[in-house]
C-alpha positions as CSV (number, residue, x, y, z in Angstrom):
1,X,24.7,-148.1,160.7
2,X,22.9,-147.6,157.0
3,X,19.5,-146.1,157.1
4,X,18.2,-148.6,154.4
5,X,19.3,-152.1,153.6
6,X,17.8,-153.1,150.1
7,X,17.5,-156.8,148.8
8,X,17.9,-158.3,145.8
9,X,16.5,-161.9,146.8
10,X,18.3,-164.8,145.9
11,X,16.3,-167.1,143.6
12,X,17.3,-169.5,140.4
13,X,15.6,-169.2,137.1
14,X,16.5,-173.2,137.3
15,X,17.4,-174.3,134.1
16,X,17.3,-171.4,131.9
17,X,19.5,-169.8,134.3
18,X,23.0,-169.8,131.2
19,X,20.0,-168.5,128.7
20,X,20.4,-164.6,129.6
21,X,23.0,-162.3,131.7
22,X,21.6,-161.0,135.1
23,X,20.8,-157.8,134.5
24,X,20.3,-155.3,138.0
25,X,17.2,-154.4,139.4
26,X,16.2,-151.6,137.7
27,X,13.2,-150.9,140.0
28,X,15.6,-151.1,143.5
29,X,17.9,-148.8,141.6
30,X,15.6,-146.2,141.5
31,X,13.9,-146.0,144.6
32,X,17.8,-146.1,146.3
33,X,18.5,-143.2,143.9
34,X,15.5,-141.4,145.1
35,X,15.7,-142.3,148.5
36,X,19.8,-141.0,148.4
37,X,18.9,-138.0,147.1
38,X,16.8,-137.3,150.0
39,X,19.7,-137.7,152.3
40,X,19.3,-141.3,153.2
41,X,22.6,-143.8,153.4
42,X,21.5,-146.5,151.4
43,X,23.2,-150.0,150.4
44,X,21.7,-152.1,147.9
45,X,22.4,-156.2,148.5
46,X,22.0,-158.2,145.0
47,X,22.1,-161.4,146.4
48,X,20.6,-162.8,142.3
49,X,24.2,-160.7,141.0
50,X,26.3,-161.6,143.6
51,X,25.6,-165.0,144.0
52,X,24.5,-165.2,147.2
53,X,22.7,-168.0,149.6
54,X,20.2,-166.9,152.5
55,X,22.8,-167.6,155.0
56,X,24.8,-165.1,153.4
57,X,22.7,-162.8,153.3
58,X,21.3,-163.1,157.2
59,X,25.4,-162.3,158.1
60,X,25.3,-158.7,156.2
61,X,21.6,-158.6,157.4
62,X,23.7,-158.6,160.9
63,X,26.9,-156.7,159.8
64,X,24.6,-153.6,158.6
65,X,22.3,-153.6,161.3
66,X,20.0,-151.2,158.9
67,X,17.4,-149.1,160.5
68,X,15.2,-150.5,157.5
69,X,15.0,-153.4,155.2
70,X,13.6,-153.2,152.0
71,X,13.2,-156.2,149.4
72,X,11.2,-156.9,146.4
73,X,10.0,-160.7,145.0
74,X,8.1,-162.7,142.4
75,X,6.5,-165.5,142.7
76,X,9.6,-167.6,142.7
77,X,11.4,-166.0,145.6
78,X,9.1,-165.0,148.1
79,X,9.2,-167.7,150.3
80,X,13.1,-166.4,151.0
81,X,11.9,-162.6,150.8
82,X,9.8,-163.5,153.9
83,X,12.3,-165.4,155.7
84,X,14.6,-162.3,155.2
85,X,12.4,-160.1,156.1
86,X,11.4,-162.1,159.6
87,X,15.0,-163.1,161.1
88,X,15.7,-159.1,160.1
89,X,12.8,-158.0,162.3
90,X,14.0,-160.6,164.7
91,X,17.6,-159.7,164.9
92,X,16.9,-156.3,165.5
93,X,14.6,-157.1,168.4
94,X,17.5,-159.6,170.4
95,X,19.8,-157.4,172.4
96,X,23.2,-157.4,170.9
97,X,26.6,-156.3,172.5
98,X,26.6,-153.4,170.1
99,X,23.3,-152.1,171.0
100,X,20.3,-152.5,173.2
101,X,17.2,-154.0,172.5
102,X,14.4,-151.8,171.0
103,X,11.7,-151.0,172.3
């Protein structure tokens, strides 16, 4: 299990998407730098890089299991950032085989 799970939400910029590369999150970079360099396992998740729909991203929500998710959003995406964010803190409240519920 990975101490943090950080998201790169999946959004479009719609048609201006060909326009410019997609460039990493500089700001995610960091704090996982910092946050590795005080000893936490940390996996960063670019679903914008990688291409990635919210169903996707829910099955390595659940492959992960992360003790903490982290995400960042703008305007456009933040409506996904929330789902995210709720069927995480769901799924880690459902009793899996893997583990018990928490408490």
């Amino acid at each position: 299990m990975i101490d943090i799970l950080m998201i790169v939400p999946p959004f479009s910029y719609g048609k201006l998407e060909s326009v410019g590369p997609k460039c990493p999150n500089i700001g995610i970079g960091t704090i996982a730098a910092l946050l590795e360099e005080n000893g936490y396992d940390v996996k960063i998740l670019d679903c914008y890089g990688l291409e990635l729909e919210e169903e996707q991203v829910k099955a390595e929500l659940k492959k992960h299991t992360p003790r903490i998710v982290m995400t960042g959003s703008v305007t456009a995406n933040f409506t996904i950032s929330q789902s995210l964010l709720e069927d995480s803190k769901k799924s880690r409240l459902e009793p899996s085989p893997s583990r018990g519920a928490l408490t």
